[in-house]
C-alpha positions as CSV (number, residue, x, y, z in Angstrom):
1,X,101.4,94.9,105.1
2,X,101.6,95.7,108.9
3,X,102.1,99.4,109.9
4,X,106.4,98.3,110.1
5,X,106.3,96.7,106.8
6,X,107.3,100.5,105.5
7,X,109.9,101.2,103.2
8,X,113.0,102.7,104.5
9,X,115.0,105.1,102.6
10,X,117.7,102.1,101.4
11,X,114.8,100.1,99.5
12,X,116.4,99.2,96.2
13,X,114.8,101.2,93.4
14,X,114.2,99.4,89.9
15,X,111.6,96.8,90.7
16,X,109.3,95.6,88.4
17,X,105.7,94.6,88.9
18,X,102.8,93.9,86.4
19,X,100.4,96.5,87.9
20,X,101.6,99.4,90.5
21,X,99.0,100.8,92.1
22,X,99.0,104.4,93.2
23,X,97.3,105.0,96.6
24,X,97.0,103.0,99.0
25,X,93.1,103.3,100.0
26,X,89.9,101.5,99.9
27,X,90.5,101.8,95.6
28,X,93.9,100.7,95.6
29,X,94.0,98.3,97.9
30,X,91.0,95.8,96.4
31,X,92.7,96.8,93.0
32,X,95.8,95.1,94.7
33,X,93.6,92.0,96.0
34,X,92.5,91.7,92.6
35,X,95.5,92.0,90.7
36,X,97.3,89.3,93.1
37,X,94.0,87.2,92.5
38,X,94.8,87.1,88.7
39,X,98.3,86.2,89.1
40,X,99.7,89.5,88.5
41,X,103.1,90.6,90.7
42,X,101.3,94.0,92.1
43,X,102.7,97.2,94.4
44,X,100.8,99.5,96.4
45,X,102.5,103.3,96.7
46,X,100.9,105.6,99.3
47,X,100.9,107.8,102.1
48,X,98.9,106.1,104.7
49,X,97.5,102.6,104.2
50,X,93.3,103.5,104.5
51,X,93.1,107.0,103.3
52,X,90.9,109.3,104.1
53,X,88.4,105.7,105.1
54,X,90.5,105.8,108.5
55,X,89.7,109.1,109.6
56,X,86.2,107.7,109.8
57,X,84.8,107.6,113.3
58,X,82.1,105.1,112.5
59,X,81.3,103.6,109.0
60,X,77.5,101.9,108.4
61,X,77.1,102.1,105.0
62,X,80.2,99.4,104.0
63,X,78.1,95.9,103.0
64,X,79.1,93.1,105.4
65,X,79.5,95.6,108.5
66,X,77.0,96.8,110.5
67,X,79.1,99.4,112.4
68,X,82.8,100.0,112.2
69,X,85.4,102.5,112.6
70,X,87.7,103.8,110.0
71,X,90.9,102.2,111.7
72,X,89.1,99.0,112.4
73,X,87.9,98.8,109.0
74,X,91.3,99.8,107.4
75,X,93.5,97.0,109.8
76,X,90.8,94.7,107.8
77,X,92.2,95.8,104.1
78,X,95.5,95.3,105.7
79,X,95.1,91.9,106.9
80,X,93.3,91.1,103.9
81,X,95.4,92.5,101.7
82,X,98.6,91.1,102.9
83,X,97.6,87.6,102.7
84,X,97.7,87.6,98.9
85,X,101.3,89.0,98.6
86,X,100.8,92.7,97.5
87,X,104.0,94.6,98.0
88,X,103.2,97.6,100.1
89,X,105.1,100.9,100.0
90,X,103.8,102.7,102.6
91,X,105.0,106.3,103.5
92,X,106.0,107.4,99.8
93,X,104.3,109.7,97.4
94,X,104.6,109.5,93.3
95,X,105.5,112.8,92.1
96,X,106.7,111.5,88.5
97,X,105.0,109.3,86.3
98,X,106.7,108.1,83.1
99,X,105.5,106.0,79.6
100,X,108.3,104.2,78.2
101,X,108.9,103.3,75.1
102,X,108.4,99.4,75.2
103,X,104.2,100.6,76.6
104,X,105.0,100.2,79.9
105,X,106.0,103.1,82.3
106,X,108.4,104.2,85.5
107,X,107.0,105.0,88.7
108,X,109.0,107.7,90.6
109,X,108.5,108.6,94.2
110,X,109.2,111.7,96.6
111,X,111.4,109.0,98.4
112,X,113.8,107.9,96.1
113,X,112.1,104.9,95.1
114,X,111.4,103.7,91.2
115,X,108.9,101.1,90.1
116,X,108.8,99.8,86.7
117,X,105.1,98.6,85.9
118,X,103.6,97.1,82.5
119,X,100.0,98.9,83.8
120,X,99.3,101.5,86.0
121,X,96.2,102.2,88.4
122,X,95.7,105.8,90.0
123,X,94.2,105.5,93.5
124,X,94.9,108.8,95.2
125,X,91.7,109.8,95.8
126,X,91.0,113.7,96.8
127,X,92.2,115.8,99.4
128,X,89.5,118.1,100.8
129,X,90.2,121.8,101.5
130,X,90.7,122.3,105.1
131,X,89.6,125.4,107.3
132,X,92.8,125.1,108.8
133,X,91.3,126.1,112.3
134,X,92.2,124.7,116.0
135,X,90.3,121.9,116.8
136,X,89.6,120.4,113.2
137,X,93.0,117.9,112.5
138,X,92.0,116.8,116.2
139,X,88.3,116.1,116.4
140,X,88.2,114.4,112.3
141,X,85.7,111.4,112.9
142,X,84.9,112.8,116.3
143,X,82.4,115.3,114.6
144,X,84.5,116.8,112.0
145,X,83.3,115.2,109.1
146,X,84.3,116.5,105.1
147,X,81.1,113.6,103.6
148,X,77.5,114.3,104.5
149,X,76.6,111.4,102.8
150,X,78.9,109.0,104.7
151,X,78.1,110.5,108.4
152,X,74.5,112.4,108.4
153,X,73.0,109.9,109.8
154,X,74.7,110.0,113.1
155,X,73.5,113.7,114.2
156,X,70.1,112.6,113.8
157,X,68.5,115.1,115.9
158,X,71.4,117.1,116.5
159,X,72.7,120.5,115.9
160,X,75.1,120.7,113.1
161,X,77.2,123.5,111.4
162,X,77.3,123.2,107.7
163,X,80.6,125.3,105.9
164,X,81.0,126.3,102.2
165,X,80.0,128.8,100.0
166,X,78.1,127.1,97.4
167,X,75.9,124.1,96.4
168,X,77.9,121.3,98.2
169,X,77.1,122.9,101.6
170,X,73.0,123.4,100.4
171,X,72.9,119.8,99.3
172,X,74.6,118.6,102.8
173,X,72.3,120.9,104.6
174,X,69.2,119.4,102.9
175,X,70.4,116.1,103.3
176,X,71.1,116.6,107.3
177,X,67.7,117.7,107.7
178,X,65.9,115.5,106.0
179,X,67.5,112.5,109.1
180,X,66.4,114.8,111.1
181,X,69.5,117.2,112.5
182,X,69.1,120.8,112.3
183,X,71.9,122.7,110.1
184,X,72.8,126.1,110.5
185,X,74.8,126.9,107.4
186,X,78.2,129.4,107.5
187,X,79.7,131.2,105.1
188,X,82.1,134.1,104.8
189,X,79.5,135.6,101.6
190,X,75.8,134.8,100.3
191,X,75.3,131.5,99.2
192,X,75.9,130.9,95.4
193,X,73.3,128.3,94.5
194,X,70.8,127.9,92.0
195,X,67.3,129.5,92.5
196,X,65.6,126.3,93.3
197,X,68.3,124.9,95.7
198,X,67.6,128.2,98.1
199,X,64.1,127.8,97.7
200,X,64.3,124.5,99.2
201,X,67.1,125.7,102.0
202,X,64.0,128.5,103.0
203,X,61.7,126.0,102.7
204,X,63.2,123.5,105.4
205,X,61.9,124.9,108.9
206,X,65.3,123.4,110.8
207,X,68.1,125.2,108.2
208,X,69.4,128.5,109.3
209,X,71.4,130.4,107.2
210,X,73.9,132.2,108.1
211,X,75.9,134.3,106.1
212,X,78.8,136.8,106.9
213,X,80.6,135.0,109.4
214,X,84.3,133.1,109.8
215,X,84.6,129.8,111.3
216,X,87.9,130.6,113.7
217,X,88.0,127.5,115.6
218,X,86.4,124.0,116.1
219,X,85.9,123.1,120.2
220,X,85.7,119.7,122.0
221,X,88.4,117.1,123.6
222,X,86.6,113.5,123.0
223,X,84.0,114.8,120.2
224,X,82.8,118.3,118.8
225,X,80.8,120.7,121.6
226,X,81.0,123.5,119.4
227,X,82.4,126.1,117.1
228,X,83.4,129.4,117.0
229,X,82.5,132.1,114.6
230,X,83.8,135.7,113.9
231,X,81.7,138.1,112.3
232,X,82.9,139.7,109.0
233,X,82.0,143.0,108.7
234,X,82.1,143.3,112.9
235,X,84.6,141.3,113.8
236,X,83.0,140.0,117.2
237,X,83.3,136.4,117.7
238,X,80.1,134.2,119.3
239,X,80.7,130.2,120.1
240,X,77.6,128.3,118.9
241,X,77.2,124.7,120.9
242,X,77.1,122.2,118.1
243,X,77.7,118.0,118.0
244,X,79.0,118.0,114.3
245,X,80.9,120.3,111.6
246,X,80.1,119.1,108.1
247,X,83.3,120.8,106.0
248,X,82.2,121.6,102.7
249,X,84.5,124.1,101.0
250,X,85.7,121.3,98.4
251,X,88.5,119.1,97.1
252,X,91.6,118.7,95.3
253,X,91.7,115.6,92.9
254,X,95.3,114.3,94.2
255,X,96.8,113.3,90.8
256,X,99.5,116.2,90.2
257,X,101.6,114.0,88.7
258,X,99.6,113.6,85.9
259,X,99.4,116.7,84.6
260,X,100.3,116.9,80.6
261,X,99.7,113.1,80.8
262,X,96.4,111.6,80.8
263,X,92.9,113.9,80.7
264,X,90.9,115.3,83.3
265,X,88.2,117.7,84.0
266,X,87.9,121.3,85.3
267,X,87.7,119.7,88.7
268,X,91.0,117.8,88.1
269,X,89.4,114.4,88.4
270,X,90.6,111.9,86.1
271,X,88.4,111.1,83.2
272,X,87.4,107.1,82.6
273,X,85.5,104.9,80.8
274,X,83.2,101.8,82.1
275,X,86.4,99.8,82.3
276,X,88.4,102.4,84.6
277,X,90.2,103.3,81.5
278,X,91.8,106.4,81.5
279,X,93.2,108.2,78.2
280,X,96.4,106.9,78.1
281,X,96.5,103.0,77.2
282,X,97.9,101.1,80.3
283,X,97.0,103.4,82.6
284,X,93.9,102.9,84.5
285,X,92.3,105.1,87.6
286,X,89.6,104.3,90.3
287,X,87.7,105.6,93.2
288,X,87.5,109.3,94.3
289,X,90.7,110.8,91.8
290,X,88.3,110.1,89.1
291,X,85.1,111.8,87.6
292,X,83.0,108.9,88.5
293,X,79.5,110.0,90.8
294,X,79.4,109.0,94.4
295,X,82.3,109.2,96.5
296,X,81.9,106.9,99.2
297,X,84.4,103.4,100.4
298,X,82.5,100.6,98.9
299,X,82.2,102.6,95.4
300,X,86.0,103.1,95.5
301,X,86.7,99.6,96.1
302,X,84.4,98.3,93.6
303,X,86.1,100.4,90.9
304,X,89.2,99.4,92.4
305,X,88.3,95.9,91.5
306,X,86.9,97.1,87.7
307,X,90.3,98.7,86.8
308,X,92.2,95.8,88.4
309,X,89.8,93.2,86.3
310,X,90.4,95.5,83.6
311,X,94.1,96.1,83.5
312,X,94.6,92.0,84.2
313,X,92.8,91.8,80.7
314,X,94.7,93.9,78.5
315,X,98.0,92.4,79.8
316,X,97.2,88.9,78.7
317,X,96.0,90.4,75.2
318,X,99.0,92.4,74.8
């Protein structure tokens, strides 16, 4: 599973696997490891080997390692990964996802490609809503961050910037303050948050608020030095220095392909059960796609192990 291994375009289609796995980060990968460590014939499909775990500038929170980067930690799954014979096709996105009539189900990628599978597990995670500003693609793990809970505690006494319009961005604020950065929070509109949450907010001496204002572009080369904001009603722009931007306008559950097909909630994320079981039988879903609390690496790989243990199950009682 080295970054060469990738499919080309003249992969045969029509293989057939026990388990494919859709999505190729910290989730899908263990439930790979796991399926291989059962005996079952398993395939990754996915973008980028890692996921969003590589744009991680430095990780603390993943048992084992006391510090490591995203791409250090994410050559580890590879390495890992690839010793137990997990087919990898990197570089290739499901857009169709079929039942058959024998229970098992087609697997159909942007690519060309087609997987035949006796069990399914959805890995894809959730694609957070972008500013879409200069500066943010570049500086992601450099200060740009989309998880308070995975990076406040680097800007410990730091100035941070805090963007969304709702709760999310309250909660990150008032979890950056209490390690001790100071937030300033931005948002094109008033907060929308519930009476208590703003009572805290105006309780904590070292959150500003501030409302009415545009985030128009993220500055620094090697890590974030600052931001710049245009005012809404004025339209004059002001740079404030800052050492981190904590993106909180929300994600996208990435799991379009199963629209029709298996339940979700009004967020999109894919409803399971204690065993990763999703509404349709054979198909199973772990990590950040689903409705499960905490998003964070080592949850996603230990329900990529549940749904692996889980799907390994009901195909030897089948």
């Amino acid at each position: 599973m080295r970054r060469d291994d990738r499919v080309s375009q003249d992969t045969p289609t029509g293989s057939s696997y026990d388990v494919v796995i859709i999505g190729a980060g910290p989730a899908g990968l263990t439930a790979g490891m796991y399926c291989a460590r059962q005996g079952l014939s398993a395939a990754v499909v996915g973008g980028e080997v890692g996921g969003q775990a590589g744009w991680a500038g430095k990780i603390e929170n993943y048992l084992g390692w006391q510090a490591v980067t995203g791409p250090e930690l994410v050559a580890a799954f590879r390495e890992h990964v690839a010793r137990f014979g997990v087919v990898c096709f990197e570089g290739q996105l499901v857009n169709a996802l079929v039942p058959g009539d024998d229970g098992g189900f087609d697997v159909y990628t942007r690519e060309g490609t087609t997987l035949a599978a006796r069990a399914v597990i959805i890995a894809t995670g959730k694609a957070p809503n972008r500013l879409a500003v200069p500066g943010e693609t570049e500086l992601i793990g450099r200060g740009v961050s989309y998880c308070a809970t995975c990076d406040a505690a680097f800007f410990t006494g730091a100035d941070v910037a805090v963007v969304g319009p709702g709760e999310s961005a309250a909660d990150a604020a008032l979890q950056l303050a209490r390690l001790g950065a100071r937030p300033i929070v931005l948002s094109e509109r008033e907060l929308v948050v519930p009476d208590a949450v703003r009572t805290a907010l105006e309780a904590e001496p070292s959150i500003t608020l501030q409302p009415g204002v545009k985030v128009v572009a993220i500055e620094g080369s090697d890590s974030v030095t600052g931001i710049i904001v245009r005012d809404i009603r004025s339209r004059e722009e002001e740079t404030l220095p800052l050492k981190g931007v904590f993106i909180e306008t929300g994600a996208i559950a990435a799991a379009e392909f199963t629209a029709g097909l298996i339940e979700s909630n009004e967020k999109g994320e894919i409803i399971v059960d204690k065993r990763c079981a999703t509404s349709l039988p054979g198909v199973y879903a772990a990590g950040d796609v689903t409705d499960g609390l905490g998003k964070q690496v080592i949850i996603a790989a230990g329900e990529g192990a549940r749904a692996a243990v889980a799907a390994g199950r009901d195909l030897k009682r089948r």
